[in-house]
VOBADREN-349267 format. One record per residue: z negated, x, y of N, C-alpha, C in turn. Coordinates in steps of 0.001 Angstrom, whole numbers, padded with zeros to 6 digits, always signed. Each point is the difference from the previous one (the first is absolute). Last residue first. Example, Ala and Ser with C-alpha at 12.3 -4.5 7.8 and 13.67 -1.06 7.14 Angstrom:
-007080+012850-002250-000060+000820+001190-000730-000770+001090+000070+000290-005720+000000-000890+001190+000000+000900+001200
This chain:
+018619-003494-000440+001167-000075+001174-000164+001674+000785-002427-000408-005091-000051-000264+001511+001411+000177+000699+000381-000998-005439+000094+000485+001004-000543-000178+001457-001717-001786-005075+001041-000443+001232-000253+001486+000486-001055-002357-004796+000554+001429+000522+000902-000256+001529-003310-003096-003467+001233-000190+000377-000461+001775+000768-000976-003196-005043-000222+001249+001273+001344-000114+000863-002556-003729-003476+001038+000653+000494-000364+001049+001092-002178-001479-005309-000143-000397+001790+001304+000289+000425-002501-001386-005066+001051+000663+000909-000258-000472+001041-002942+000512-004185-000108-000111+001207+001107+000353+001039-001956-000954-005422+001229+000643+000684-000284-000464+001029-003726+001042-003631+000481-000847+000783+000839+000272+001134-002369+000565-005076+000558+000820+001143+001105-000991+000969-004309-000454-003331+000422-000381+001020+001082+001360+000684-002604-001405-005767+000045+000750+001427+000874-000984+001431+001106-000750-004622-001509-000638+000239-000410+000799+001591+003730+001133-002673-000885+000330-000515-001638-000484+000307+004513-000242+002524+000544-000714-001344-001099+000556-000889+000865+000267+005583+000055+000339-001245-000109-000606-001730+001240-000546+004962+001466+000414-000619-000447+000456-001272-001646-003712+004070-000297+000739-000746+001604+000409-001312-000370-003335+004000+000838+001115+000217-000949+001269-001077-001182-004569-000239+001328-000085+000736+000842+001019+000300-004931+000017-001064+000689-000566-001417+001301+000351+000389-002351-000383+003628+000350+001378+000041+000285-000030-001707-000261-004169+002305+000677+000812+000467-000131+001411-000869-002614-002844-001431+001107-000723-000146+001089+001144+000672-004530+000393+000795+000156+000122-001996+001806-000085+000046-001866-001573+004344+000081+001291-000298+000183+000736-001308-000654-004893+000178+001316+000350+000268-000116+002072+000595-003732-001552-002090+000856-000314-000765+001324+000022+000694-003772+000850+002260+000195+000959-000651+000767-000500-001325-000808-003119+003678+000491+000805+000385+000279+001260-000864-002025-003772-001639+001059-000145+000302+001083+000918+000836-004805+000308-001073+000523-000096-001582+002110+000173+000639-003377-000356+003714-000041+001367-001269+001045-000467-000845-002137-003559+002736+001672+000431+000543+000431+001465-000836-004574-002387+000153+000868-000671-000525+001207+000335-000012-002625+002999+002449-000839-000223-001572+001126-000941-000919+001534+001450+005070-001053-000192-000366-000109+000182-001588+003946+000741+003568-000479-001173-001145-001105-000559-000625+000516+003464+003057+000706-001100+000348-000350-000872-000531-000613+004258-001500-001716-000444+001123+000927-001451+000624+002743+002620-002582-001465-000907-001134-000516-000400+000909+003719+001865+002659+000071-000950-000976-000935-000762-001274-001005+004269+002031+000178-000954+000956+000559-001601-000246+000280+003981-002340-001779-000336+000064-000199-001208+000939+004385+001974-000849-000385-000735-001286-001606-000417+000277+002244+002719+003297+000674-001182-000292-000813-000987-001460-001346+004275+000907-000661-000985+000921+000677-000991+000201-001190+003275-004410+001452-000442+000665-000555-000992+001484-002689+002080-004006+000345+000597+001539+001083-000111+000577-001994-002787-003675-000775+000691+000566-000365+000735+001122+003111-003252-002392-000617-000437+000190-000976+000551+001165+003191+002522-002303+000896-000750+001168-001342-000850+000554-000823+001926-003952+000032+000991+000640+000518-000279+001466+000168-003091-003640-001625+000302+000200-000373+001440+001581+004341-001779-002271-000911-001071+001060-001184+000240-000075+001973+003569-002767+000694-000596+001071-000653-001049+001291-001527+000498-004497-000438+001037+001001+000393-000109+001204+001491-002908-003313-001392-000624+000994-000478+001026+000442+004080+000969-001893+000024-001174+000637-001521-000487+000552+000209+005062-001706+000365-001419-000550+000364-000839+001154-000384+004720+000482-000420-000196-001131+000663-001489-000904+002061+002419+003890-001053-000739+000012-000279-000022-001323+003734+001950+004117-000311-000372-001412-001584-000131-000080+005046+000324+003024-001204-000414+000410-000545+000025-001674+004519+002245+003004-000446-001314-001565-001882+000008+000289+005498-000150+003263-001160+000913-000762-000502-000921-001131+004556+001082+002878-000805-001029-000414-000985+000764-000865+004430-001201+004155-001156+001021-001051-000954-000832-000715+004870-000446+003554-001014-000245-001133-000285+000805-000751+002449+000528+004668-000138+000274-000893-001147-001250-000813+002737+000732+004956-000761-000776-000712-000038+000524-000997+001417+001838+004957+000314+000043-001059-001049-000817-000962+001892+001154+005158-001370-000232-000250+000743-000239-001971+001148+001951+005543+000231+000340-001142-001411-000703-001269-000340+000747+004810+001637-000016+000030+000691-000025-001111-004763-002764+002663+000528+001026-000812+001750+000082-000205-002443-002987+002913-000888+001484-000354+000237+000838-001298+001819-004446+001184+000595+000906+000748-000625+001456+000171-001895-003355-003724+000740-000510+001306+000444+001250+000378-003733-001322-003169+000284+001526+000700+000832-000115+001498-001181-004080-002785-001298+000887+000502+000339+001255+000980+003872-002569-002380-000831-000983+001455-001159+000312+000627+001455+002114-004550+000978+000215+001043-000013-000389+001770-002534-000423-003816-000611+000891+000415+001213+000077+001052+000601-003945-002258-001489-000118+000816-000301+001854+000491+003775-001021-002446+000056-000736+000932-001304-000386+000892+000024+002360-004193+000751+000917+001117+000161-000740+001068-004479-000462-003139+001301-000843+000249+000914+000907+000944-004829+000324-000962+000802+000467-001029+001484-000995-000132-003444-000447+003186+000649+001740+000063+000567+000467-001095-001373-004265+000605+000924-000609+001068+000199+002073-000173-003859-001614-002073+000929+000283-001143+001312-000229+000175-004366-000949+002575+000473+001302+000133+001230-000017-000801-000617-003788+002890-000261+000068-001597+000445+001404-000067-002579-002441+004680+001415+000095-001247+000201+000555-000903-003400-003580+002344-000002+001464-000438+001307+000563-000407-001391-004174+001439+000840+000480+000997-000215+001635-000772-004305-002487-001271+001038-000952+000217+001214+000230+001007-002979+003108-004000-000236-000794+001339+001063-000810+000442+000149+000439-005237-000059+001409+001496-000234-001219+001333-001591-001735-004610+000955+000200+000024+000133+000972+001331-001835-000435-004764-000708+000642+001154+000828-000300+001074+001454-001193-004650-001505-000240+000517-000717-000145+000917+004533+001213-000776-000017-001340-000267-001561-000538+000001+001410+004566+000599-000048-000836+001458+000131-001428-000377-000548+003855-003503-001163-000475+001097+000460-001004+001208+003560+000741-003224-001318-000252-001122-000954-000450+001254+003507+001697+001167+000261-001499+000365-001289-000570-000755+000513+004975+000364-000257-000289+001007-000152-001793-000021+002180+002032-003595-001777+000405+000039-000727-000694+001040+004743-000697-000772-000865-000701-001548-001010+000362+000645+003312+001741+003213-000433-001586+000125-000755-000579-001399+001052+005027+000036-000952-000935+001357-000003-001142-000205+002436+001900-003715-002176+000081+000068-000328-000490+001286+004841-001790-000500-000437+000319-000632-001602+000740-000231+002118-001421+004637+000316+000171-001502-000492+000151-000805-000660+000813+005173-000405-001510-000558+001305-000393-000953-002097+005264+000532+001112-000931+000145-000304-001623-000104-002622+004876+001331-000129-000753-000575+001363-001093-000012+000339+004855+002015-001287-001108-000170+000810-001118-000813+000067+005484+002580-000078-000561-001702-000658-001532+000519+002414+004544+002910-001013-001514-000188+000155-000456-001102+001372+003921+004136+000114-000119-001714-001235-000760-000651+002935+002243+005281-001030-000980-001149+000556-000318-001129+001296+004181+003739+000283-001117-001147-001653-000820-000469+003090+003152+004572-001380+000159-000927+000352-001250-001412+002561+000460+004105+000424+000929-000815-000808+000123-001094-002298-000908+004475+001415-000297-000057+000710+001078-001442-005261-000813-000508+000667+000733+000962+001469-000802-000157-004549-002842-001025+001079+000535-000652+001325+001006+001212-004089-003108+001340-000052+001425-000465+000691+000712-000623+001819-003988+001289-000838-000223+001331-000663+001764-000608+001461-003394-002938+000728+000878-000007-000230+001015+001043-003605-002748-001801+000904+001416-000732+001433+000887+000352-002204-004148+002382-000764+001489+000494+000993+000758-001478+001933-003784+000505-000123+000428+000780-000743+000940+000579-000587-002647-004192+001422+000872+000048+000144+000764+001413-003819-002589-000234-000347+000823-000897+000889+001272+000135+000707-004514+002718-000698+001013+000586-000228+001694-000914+002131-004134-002129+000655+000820+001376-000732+001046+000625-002402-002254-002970+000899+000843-001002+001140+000204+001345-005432-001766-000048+001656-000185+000990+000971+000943-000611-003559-000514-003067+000552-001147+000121+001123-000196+001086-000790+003762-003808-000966-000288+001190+000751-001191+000567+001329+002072-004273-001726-001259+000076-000044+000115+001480+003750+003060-001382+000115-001552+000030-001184-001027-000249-000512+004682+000400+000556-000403+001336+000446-001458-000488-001672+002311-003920-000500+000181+001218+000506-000991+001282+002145+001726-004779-001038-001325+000023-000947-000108+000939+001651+004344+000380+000325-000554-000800-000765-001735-000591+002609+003841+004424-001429-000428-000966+000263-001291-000673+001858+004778+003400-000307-000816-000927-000914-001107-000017+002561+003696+003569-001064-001268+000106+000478-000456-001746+001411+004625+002087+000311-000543-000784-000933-001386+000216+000134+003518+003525+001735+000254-000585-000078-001493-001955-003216-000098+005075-000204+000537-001232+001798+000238-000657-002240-001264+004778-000367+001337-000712+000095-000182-001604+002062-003247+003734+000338+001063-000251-000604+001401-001107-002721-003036+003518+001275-000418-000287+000854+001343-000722-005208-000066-000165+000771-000206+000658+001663-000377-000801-004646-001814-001822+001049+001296+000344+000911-000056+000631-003612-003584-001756-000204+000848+001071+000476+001750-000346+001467-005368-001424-000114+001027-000130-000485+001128+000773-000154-005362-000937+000012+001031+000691-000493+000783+000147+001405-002758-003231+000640-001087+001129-000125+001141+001353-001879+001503-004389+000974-000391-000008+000852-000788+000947-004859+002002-000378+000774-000728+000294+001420+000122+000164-004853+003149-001672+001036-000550+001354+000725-001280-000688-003738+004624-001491+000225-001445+000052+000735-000346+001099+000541+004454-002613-000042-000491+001337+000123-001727-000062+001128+006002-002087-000310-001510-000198-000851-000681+000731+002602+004267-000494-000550-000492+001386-000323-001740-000668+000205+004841-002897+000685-001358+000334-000714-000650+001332+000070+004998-003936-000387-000596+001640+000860-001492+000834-001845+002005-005602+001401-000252+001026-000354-000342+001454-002209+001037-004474-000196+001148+000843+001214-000342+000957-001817-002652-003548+001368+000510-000323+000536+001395+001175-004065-002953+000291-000769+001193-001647+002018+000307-000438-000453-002103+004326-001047+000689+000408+000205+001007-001753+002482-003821+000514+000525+001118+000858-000769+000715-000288-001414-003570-001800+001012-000172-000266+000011+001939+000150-002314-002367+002696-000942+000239-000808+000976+001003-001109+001544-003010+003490-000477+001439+000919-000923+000647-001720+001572-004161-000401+000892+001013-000242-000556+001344+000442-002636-003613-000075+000250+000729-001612+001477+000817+000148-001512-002116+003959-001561+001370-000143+000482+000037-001600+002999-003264+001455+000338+001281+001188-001565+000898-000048-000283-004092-002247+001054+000887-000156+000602+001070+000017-003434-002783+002105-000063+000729-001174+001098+000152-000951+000699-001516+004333-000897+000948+000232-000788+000820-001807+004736-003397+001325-001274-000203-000810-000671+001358+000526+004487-000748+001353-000851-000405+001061-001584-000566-000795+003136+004287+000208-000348-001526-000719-000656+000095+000758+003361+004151+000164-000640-000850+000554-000088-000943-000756+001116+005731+000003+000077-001270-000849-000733-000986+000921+002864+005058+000194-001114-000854+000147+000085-001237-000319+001593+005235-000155+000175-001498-000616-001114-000187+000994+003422+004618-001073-001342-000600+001242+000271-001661-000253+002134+002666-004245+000049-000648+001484-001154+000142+000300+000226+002043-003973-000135+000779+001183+000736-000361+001104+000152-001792-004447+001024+000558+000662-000328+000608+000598-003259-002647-001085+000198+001471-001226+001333+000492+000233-001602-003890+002747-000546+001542+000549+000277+000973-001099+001787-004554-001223+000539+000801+001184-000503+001411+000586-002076-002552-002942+001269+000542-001273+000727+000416+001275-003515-001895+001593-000760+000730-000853+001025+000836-000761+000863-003820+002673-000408+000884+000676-000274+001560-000343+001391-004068-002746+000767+000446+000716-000177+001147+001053-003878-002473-002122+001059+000794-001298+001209+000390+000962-004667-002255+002060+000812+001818+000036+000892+000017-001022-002682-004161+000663-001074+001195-000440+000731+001298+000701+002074-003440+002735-001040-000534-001285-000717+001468-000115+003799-000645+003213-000104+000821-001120-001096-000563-000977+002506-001786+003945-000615-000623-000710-000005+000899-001698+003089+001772+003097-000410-000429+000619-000760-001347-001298+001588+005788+000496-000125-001226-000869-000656-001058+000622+002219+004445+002011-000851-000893+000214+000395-001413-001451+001682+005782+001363-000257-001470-000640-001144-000737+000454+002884+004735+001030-000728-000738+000647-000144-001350-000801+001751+004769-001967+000068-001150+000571-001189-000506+000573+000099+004124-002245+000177-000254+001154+000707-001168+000557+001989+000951-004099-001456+000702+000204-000031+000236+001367+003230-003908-001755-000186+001169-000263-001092+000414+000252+001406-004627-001864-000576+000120+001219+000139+001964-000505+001636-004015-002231+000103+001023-000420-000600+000899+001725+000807-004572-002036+000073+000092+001425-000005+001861+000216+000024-001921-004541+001136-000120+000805-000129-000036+000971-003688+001150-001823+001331+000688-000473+001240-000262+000270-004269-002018+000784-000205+000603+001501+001763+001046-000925-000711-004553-002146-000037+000236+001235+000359+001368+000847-001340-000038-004677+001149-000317+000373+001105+000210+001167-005136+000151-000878+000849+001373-000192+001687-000321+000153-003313-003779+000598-000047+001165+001014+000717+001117-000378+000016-003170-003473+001339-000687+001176-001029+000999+001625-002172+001210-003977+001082+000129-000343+001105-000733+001087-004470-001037+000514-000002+001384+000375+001815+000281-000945-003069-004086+000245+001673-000009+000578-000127+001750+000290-003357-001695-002001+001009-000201-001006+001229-000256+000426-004210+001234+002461+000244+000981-001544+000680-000746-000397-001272-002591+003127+001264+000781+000285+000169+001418-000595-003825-003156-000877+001327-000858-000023+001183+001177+000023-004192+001350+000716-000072-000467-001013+001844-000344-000444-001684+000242+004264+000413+001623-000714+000151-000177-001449-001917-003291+003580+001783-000342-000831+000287+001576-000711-004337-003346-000212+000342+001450+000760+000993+000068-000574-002669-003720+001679+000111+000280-001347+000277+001366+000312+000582-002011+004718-000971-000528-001168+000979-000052-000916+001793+001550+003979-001444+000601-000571-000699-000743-001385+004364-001646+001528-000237+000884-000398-000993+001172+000235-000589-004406+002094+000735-000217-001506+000045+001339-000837-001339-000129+004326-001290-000285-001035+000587-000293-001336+003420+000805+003308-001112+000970+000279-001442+000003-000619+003424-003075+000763+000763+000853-000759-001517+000886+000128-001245-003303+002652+000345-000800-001772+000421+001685-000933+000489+000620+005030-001171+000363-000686-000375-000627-001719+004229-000753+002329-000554+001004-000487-001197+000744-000676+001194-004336+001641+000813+000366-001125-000715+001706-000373-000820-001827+004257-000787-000515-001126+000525+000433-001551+002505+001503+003310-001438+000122-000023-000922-000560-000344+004265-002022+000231+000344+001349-000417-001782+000883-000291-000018-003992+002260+000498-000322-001231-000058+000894-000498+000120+000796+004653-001496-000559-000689-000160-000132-001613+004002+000358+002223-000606+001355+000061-001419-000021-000449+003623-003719-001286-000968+000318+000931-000405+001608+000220+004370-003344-002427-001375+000682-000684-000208+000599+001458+004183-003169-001987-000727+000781+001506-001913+000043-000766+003299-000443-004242-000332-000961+001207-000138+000984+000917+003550+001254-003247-001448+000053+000115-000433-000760+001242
């Protein structure tokens, strides 16, 4: 990755920060709620854990964590987000410390949590050293992270390559899809941890149709809104045909419908 600026990084961010406010990703992440149950089951957190989900979005990890009767809390860095999770909580009667913040920096102390999750989260923020370094930084000695993201394989690199051939990422950005690589989480975590493990998972995503689909990605996806507002009027047709293209690419159903296979990799590290 090139030398990138602190200035850079912050700019970046804030970009991250209008990106996913705009459309509404709750929408979206009703269809990773099956790779959240997954998730918090093999991190298998007991009652009275300390959790922090870091780039919680609406709450699905947070939300399947407090029904353990962990003490949770959740951070995005979208503000409306973080008022549909608190919302979330409120009619599920769950007490959550949800909390607009930053992924690069965390305001908890060192040490206070026994589990740090999160899912398709921590790899959008752009200083991804800095990111890995506060999670581990709250994660108790002994404590565990547990991460779901995206692979530059198979649905990551078809979906994700769909928008960045349009849209392309700022210039020195690095490529979140560096957390779905062991050799990239490995170089993230580094010596901060004593024990770190890789699994594949995989979820499913479903849709009425193929033009529901891009119709629905169109709407409240902020990657995808962002990419039309790129291209403009003339650039539509072309961008929602190779999006047609990708998720065609990993559809499993066979009735006209959309069920759409979404593998990620999880990794399971040990705090040092």
């Amino acid at each position: 990755m090139a030398d990138v600026s602190q200035e850079q990084f912050r700019e970046m961010t804030q970009a991250g920060r209008a990106l996913w406010s705009s459309g509404d990703f709750n929408v979206i992440a009703r269809q990773t709620m099956m790779i959240a149950d997954d998730l918090v089951r093999i991190a298998d957190p007991r009652p009275g854990a300390r959790v922090l989900d870091i780039a919680c979005g609406s709450g699905n990890i947070a939300l399947i964590a407090a029904r353990r009767y962990c003490t949770v809390a959740g951070i995005d860095i979208a503000a409306n987000l973080v008022e549909t999770a608190r919302r979330r909580a409120a009619a599920e009667g769950s007490d959550i410390d949800f909390r607009t913040g930053d992924a690069q920096n965390l305001a908890f102390e060192d040490g206070t949590f026994d589990l740090v999750t999160s899912a398709f989260g921590i790899m959008f923020a752009p200083d991804q050293r800095r990111a890995a370094s506060e999670a581990l930084r709250v994660t108790r000695s002994g404590g565990r992270l547990v991460l779901a993201n995206w692979m530059p394989e198979g649905f990551g690199r078809d979906f994700f390559g769909a928008h960045a051939r349009h849209a392309l990422p700022p210039e020195g950005a690095p490529s979140p899809l560096v957390w779905g690589t062991e050799a990239g989480v490995r170089d993230l975590l580094g010596d901060g941890v004593r024990e770190l493990r890789f699994q594949r998972g995989t979820g499913y995503a479903f849709f009425r149709s193929l033009d529901h689909a891009i119709s629905v990605f169109s709407t409240y996806f902020g990657p995808t809104i962002r990419a039309l507002q790129v291209v403009g009027p003339e650039g539509t047709a072309g961008l929602k045909a190779d999006l047609a293209a990708a998720i065609s690419a990993h559809d499993r159903a066979s009735d006209g419908t959309i069920r759409m296979q979404t593998d990620y990799m999880l990794t399971i590290a040990t705090r040092a």
